[in-house]
C-alpha positions in Angstrom: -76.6 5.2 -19.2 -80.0 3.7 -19.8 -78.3 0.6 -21.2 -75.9 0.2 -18.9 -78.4 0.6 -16.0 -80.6 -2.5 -18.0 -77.6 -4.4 -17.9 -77.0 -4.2 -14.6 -80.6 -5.1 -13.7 -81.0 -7.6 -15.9 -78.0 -9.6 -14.4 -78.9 -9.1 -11.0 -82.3 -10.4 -11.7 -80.3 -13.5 -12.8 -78.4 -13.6 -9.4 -81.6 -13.1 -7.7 -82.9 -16.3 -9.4 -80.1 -18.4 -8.0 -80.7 -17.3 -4.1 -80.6 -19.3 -1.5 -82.7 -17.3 1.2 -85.4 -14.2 0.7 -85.9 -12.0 2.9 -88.7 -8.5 3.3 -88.0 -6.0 5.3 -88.8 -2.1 5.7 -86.5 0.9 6.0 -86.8 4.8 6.8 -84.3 7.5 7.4 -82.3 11.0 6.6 -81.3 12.1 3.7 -78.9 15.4 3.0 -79.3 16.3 -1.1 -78.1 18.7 -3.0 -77.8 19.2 -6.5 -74.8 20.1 -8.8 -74.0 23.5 -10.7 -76.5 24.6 -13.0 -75.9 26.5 -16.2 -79.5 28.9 -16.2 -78.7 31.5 -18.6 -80.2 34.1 -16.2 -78.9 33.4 -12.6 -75.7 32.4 -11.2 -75.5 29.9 -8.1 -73.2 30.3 -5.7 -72.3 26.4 -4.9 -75.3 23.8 -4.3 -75.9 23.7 -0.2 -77.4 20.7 1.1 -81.2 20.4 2.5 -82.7 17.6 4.9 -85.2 15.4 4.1 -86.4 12.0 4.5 -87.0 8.3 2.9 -89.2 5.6 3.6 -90.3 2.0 1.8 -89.6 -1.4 1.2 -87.3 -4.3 1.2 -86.4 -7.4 -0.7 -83.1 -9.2 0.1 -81.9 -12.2 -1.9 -79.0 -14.4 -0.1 -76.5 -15.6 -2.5 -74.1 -17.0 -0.9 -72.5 -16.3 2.9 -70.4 -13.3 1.3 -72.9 -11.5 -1.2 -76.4 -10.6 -1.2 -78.7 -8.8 -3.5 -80.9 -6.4 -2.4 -83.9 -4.7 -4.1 -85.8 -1.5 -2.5 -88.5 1.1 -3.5 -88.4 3.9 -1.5 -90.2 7.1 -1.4 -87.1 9.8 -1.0 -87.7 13.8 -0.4 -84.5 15.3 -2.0 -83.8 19.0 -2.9 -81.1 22.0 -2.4 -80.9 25.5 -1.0 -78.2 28.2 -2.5 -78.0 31.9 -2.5 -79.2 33.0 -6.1 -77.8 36.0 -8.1 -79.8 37.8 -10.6 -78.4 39.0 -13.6 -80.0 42.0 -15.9 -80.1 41.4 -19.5 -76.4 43.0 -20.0 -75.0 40.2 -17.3 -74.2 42.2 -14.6 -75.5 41.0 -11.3 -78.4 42.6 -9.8 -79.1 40.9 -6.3 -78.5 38.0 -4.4 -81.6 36.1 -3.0 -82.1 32.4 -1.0 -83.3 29.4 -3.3 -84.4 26.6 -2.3 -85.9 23.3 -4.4 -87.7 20.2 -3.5 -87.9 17.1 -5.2 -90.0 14.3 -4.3 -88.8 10.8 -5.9 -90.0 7.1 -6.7 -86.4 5.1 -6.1 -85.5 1.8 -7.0 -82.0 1.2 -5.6 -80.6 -2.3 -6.6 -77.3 -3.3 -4.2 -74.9 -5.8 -4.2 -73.5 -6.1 -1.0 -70.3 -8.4 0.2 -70.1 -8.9 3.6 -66.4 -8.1 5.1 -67.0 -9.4 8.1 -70.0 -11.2 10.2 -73.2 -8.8 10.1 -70.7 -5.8 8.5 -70.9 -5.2 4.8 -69.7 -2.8 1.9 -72.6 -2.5 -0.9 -72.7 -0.5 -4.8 -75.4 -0.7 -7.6 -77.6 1.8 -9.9 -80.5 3.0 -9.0 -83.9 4.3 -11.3 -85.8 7.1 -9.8 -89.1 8.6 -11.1 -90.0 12.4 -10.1 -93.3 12.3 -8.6 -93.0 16.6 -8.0 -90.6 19.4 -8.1 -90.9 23.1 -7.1 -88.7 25.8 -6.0 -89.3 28.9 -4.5 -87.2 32.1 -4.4 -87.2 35.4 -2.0 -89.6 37.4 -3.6 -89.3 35.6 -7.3 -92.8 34.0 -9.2 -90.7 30.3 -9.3 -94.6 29.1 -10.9 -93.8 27.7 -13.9 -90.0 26.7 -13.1 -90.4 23.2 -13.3 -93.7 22.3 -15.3 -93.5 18.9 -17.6 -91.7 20.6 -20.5 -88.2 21.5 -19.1 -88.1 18.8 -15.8 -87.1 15.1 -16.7 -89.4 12.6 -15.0 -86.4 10.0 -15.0 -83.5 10.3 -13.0 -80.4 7.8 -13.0 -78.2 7.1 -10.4 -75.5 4.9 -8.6 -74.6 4.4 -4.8 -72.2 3.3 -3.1 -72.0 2.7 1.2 -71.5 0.0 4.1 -74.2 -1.2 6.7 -74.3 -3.4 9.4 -77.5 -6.1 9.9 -78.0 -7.0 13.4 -78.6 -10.8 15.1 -82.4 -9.2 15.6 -83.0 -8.8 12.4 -82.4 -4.8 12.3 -80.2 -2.7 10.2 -78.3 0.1 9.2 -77.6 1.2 6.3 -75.7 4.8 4.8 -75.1 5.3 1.2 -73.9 8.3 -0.9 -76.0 8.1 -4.2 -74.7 10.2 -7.2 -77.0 11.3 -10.1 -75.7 10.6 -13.2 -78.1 12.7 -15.6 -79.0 15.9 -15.6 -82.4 17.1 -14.4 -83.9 19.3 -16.6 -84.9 19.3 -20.2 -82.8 22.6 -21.2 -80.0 23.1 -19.2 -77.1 21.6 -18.1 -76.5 20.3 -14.5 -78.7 19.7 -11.3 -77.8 16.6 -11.1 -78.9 15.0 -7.6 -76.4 13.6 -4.8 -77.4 12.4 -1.3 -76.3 11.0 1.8 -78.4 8.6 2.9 -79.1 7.1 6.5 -81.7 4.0 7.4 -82.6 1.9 10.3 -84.4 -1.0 8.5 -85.8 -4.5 10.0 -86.1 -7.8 8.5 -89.7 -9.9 8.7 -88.3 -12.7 8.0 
């Protein structure tokens, strides 16, 4: 995945090279996360519900041509989920059902190629690279303290998007994405891998 994601970068750093117009900008919007399944030996989730947070940052754009352009973001992004947790005893029988809730805050680097279908109207896809800046969870009436300290929570997260927008004659935008993690997030166990929906309003400077 790592390699593929360097890849990718590394040729649209070459497309970037070859633009004909550049353009900074700022966006900020909604995002809905979740996680996927996780496989902790001692609880069992009952299906990863979605929380609401937000994202903010900034905006490069690189105009290839009339059809494509290349866009390059860093954005701050609050992600997480909420699920009703079960507690198993050490024979696996379940115990009691409690609400569990995590939050993630995130460095992003998003990197889209969008085609333009029509005037203003486009379809976009790419990887993106994100860098936990925090994590912590919190259950009803659990000690979540050490859940997520440096030794079982990776920092690095990888990712790839895909979503249509629509850039306005004033230089605004819109812009929804779905962005599917495509590693797991912690150290020992498998799953809780991020997904979002995504919604921005963004403007252009330039």
């Amino acid at each position: 995945m790592k390699k593929l994601t360097s890849i990718f970068v590394l040729f649209m750093l070459c497309l970037a090279a070859n633009a004909q117009v550049v353009q900074y900008g700022i966006k900020a919007g909604i995002n809905w996360s979740g996680e996927s399944d996780h496989e902790y030996p001692a609880y069992t989730f009952e299906g990863s519900g979605y929380t609401t947070g937000f994202a903010f940052g900034g905006v490069i754009n690189f105009q290839l041509s009339h059809s494509f352009d290349l866009e390059a973001d860093l954005m701050y992004s609050m992600q997480g989920m909420k699920d009703d947790l079960t507690i198993m005893n050490e024979n696996g029988v379940s115990e009691r059902t409690v609400d569990y809730k995590i939050r993630s805050h995130y460095m992003n680097i998003p990197i889209a190629l969008k085609y333009f279908v029509m005037d203003g109207l486009y379809i976009e896809c790419g990887p993106q690279v994100g860098y936990l800046l925090s994590k912590k969870d919190e259950a009803e009436n659990i000690d979540m303290t050490n859940s997520f300290d440096a030794s079982n929570t990776k920092k690095t997260d990888f990712s790839f998007f895909g979503g249509l927008g629509m850039v306005f004659k004033n230089k605004m935008f819109i812009d929804a994405r779905y962005i599917q993690g495509m590693t797991d997030t912690s150290k020992l166990y498998k799953g809780g891998r991020n997904r979002t929906f995504q919604i921005v309003l963004g403007y252009y400077f330039n």
